[in-house]
VMD Tcl script that draws the C-alpha trace (Angstrom):
set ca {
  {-42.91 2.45 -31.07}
  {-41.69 6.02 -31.02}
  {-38.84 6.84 -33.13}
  {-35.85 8.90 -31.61}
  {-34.70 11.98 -32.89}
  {-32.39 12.07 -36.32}
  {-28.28 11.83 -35.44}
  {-26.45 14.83 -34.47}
  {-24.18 15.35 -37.40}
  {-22.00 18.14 -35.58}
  {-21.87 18.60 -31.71}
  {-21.47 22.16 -32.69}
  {-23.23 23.07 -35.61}
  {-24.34 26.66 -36.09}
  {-27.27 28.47 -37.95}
  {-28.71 32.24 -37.53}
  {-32.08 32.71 -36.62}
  {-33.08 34.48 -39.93}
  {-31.99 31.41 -41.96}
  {-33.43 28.86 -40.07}
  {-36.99 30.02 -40.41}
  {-36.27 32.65 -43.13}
  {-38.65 30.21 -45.59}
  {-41.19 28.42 -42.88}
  {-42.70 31.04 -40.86}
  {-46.25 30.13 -42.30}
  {-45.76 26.72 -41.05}
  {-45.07 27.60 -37.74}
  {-47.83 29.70 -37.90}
  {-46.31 33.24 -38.06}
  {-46.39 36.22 -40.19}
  {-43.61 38.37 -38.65}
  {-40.61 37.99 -36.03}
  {-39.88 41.54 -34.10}
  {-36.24 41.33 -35.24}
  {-33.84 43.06 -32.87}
  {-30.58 44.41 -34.31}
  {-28.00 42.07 -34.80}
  {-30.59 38.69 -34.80}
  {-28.25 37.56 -37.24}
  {-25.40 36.30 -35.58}
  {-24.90 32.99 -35.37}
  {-26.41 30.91 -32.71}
  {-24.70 27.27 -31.40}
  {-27.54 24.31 -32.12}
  {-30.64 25.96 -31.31}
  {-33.46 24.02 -29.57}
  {-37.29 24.77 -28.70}
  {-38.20 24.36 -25.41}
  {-41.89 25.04 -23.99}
  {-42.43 27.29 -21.04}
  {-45.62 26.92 -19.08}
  {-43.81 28.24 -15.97}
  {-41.37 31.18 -15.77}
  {-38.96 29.57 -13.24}
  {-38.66 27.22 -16.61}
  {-37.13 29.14 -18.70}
  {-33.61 27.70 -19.87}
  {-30.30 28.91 -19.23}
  {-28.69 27.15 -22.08}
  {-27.60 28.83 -25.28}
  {-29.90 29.10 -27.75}
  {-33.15 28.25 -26.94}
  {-36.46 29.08 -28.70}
  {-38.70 29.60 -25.72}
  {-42.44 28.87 -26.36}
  {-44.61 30.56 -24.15}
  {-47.76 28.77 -23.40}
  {-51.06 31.63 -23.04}
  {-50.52 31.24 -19.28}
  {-47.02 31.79 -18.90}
  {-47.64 34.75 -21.59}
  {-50.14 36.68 -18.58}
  {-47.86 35.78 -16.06}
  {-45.11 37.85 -17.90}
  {-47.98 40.35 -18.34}
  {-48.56 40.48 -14.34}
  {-44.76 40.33 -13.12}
  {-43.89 44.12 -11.38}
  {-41.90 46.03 -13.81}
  {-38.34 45.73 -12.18}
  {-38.94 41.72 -12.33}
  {-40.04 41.75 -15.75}
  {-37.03 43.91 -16.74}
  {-35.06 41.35 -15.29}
  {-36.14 38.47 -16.36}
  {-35.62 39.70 -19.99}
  {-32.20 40.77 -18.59}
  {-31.22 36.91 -18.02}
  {-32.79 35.67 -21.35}
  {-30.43 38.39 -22.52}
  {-27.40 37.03 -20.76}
  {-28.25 33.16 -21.62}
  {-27.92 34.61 -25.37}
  {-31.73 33.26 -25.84}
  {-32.34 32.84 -29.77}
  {-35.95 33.50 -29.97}
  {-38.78 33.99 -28.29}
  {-42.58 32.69 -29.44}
  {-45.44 33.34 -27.94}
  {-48.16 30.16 -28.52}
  {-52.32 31.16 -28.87}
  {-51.36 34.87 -29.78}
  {-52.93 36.96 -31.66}
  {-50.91 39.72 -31.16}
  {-47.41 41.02 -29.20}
  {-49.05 43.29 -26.76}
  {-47.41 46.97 -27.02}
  {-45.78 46.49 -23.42}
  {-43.94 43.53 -23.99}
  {-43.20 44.80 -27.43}
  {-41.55 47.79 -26.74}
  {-39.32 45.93 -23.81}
  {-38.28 42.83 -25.78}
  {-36.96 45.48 -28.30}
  {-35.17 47.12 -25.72}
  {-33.97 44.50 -24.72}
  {-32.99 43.15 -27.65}
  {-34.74 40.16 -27.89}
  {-36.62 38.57 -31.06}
  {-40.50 37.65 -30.83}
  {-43.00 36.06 -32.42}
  {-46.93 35.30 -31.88}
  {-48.46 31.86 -33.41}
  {-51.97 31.16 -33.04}
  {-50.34 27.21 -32.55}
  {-50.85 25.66 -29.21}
  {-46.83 25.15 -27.49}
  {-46.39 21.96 -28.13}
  {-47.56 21.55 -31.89}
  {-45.04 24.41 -32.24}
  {-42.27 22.58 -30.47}
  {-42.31 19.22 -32.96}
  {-42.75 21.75 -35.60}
  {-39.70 23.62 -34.74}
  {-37.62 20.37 -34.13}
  {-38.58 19.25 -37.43}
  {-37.14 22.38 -38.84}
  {-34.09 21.70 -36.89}
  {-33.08 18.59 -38.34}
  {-33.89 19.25 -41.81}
  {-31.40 22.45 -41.34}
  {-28.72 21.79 -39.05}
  {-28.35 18.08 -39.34}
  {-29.60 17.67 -42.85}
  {-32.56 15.04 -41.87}
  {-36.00 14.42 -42.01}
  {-38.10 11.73 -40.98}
  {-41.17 10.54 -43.05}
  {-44.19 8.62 -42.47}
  {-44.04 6.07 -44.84}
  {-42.21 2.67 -46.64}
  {-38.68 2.78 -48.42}
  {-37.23 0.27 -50.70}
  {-34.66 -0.30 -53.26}
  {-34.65 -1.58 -56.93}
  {-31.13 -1.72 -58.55}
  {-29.73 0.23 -55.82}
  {-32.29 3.22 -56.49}
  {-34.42 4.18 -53.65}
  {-38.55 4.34 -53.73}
  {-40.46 6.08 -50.97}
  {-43.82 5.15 -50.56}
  {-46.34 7.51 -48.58}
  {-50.11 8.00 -48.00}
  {-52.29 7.24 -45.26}
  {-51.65 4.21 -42.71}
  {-53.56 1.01 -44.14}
  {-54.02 1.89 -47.45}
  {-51.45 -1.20 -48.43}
  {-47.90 0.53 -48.25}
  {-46.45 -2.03 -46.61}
  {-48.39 -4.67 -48.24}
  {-47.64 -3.56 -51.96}
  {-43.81 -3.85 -50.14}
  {-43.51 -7.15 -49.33}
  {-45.44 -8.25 -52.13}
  {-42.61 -6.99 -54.06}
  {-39.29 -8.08 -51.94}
  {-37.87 -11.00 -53.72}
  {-38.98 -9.35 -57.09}
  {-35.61 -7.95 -57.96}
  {-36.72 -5.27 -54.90}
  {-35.32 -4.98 -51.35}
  {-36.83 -3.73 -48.48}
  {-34.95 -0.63 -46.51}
  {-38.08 0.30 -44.00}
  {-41.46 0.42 -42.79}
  {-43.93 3.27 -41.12}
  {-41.07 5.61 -40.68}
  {-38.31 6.45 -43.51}
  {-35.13 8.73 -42.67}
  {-33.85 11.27 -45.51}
  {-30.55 12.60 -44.85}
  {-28.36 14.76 -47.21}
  {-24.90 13.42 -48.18}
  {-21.85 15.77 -48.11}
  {-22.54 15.63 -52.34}
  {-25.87 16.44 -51.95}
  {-27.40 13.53 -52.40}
  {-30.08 12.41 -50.77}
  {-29.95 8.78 -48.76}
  {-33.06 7.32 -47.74}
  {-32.84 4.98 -44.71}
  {-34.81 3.73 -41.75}
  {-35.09 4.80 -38.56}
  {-32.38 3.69 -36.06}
  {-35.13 2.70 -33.68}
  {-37.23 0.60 -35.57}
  {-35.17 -0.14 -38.74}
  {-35.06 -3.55 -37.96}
  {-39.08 -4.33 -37.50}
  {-41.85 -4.54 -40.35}
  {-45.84 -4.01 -38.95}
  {-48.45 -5.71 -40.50}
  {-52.30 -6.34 -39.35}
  {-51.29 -10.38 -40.17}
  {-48.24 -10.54 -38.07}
  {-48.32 -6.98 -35.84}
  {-44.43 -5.76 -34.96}
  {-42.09 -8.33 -36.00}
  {-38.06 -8.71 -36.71}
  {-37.72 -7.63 -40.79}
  {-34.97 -10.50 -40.92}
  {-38.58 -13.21 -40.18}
  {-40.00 -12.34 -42.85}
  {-37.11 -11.35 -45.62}
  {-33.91 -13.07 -46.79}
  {-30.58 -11.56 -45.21}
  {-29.82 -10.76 -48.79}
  {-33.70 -8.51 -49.53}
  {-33.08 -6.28 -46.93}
  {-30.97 -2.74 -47.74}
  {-29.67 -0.81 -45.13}
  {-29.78 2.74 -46.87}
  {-30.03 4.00 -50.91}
  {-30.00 6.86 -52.98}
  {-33.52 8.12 -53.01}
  {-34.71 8.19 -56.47}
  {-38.57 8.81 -56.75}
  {-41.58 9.41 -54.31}
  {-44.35 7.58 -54.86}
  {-47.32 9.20 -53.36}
  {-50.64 7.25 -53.00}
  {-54.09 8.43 -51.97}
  {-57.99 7.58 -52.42}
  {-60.03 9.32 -54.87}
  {-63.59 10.43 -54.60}
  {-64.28 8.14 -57.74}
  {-63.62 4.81 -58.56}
  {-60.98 5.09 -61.15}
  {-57.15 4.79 -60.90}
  {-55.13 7.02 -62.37}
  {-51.21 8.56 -62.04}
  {-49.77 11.75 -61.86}
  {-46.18 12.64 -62.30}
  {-45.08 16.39 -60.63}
  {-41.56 17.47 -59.08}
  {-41.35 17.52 -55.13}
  {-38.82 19.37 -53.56}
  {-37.29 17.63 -50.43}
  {-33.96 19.20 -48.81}
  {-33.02 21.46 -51.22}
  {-33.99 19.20 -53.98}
  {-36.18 18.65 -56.42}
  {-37.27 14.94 -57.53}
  {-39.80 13.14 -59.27}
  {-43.06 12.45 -57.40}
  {-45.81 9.89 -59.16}
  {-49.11 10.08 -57.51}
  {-50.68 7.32 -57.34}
  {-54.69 7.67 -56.93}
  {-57.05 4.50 -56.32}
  {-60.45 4.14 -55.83}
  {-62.02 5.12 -52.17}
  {-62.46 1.53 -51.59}
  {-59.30 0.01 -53.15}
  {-55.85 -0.78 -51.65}
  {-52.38 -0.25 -52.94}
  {-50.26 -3.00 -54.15}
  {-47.52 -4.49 -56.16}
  {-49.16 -4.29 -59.59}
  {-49.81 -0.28 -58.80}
  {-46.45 0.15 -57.79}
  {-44.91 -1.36 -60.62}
  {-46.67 0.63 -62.89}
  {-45.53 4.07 -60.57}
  {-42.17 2.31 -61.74}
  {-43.07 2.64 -65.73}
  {-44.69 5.79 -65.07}
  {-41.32 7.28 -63.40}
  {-38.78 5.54 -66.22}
  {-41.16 6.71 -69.43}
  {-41.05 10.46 -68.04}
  {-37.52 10.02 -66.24}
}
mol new
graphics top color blue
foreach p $ca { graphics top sphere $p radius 0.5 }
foreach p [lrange $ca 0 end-1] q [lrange $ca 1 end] { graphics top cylinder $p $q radius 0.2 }
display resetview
């Protein structure tokens, strides 16, 4: 199962350019965007959209167009009076940004015309569609104040625990094993983080598959066939991260460090086990201890 995108929060929600990747450029893969003047102004919910074919190019406010390498030569090749117009109608659609995918560079040409034109670039050496999640991801956590995460929520006295770490290394195991143990379970293989309007942060599953727990025992089933009505929590106030991977030796051992998520910063215990061992109740309870003696 695929999840769908986070909730709009506003049907118009607004952002400028500069603040939206101001602090993730080197995740998308960029050093530098050619900023025109005025790049600042406001733009109405921005979207990526890929463009392996000219004629694609959207019409609709805001885009971040992602040139594919192909459609990059074919820009390249147009006859000057087409390529000045083209620009012309990104112009006129009010086009937010425009990022050229398996770049090295911005050659000169197209350099010196998007400026005239007024139009901000980018190179990424990315491939179109790795830049496209990447940007969509950047979208929610900014404009609609979400993020999705690989990886198992629950709730202990109304406090929220996120679990992450590679798939079968017992997440959901250590999870069920600990349901009916004063815990509740919230979700499995994908957790949604949304900021409240106090800043809090509410951890959550995802509205597609919030309702369904996956194991290797059972494979996809209803959460409600394998948990009391009364173990399952619909959303909490994210507390802790509990972050678990394998070691190249055989001991276990924890780590507490700050991880900033949204704006802000909480306490992360990492959790390390043995390259052959599997996460489970016991280790998560003493993640628990571990968070309350430095918390």
């Amino acid at each position: 199962m695929s999840p769908a995108p986070c909730k709009h929060t506003s049907q118009k929600e607004t952002v400028t350019p500069e603040k939206l990747f101001s602090d993730r450029l080197p995740f998308l893969g960029i050093q530098k965007i050619v900023e025109p003047r005025g790049w600042k102004k406001n733009v109405v919910r921005p979207y990526p959209k890929c463009c392996r074919r000219l004629v694609m190019a959207s019409r609709r406010e805001g885009a971040i167009l992602i040139f594919s390498s192909g459609a990059r030569e074919k820009i390249m090749t147009l006859p000057e009076p087409l390529r000045q117009q083209y620009f012309a109608r990104l112009v006129q659609n009010r086009t937010a940004l425009l990022i050229f995918a398996q770049s090295p560079t911005l050659p000169v040409l197209l350099k010196r015309q998007l400026q005239r034109h007024h139009l901000a670039a980018a190179v990424s050496p990315l491939h179109e569609n790795l830049l496209a999640s990447r940007i969509k991801a950047i979208i929610r956590e900014k404009i609609h104040h979400c993020i999705t995460v690989h990886g198992v929520a629950l709730s202990l006295g109304g406090r929220g625990i996120l679990i992450t770490g590679p798939s079968g290394i017992g997440k959901t195991t250590a999870t069920i094993e600990a349901v009916g143990d004063g815990f509740a379970w919230i979700a499995d293989d994908v957790a949604v983080i949304r900021k409240n309007q106090r800043g809090r942060l509410i951890i959550s599953g995802h509205r597609a598959i919030q309702n369904y727990v996956h194991t290797r025992q059972t494979g996809i089933v209803a959460a409600d066939r394998i948990f009391a009505r009364s173990q399952i929590n619909n959303k909490a106030e994210l507390a802790f991260v509990v972050e678990v991977s394998r070691s190249k030796v055989d001991d276990i051992f924890f780590r507490f460090v700050k991880k900033e998520m949204m704006g802000t910063r909480l306490p992360l215990i990492r959790v390390h086990i043995s390259r052959t061992g599997y996460f489970n109740k016991n280790l998560l309870m003493e993640a628990i201890q571990q968070f309350k003696e430095v918390g």
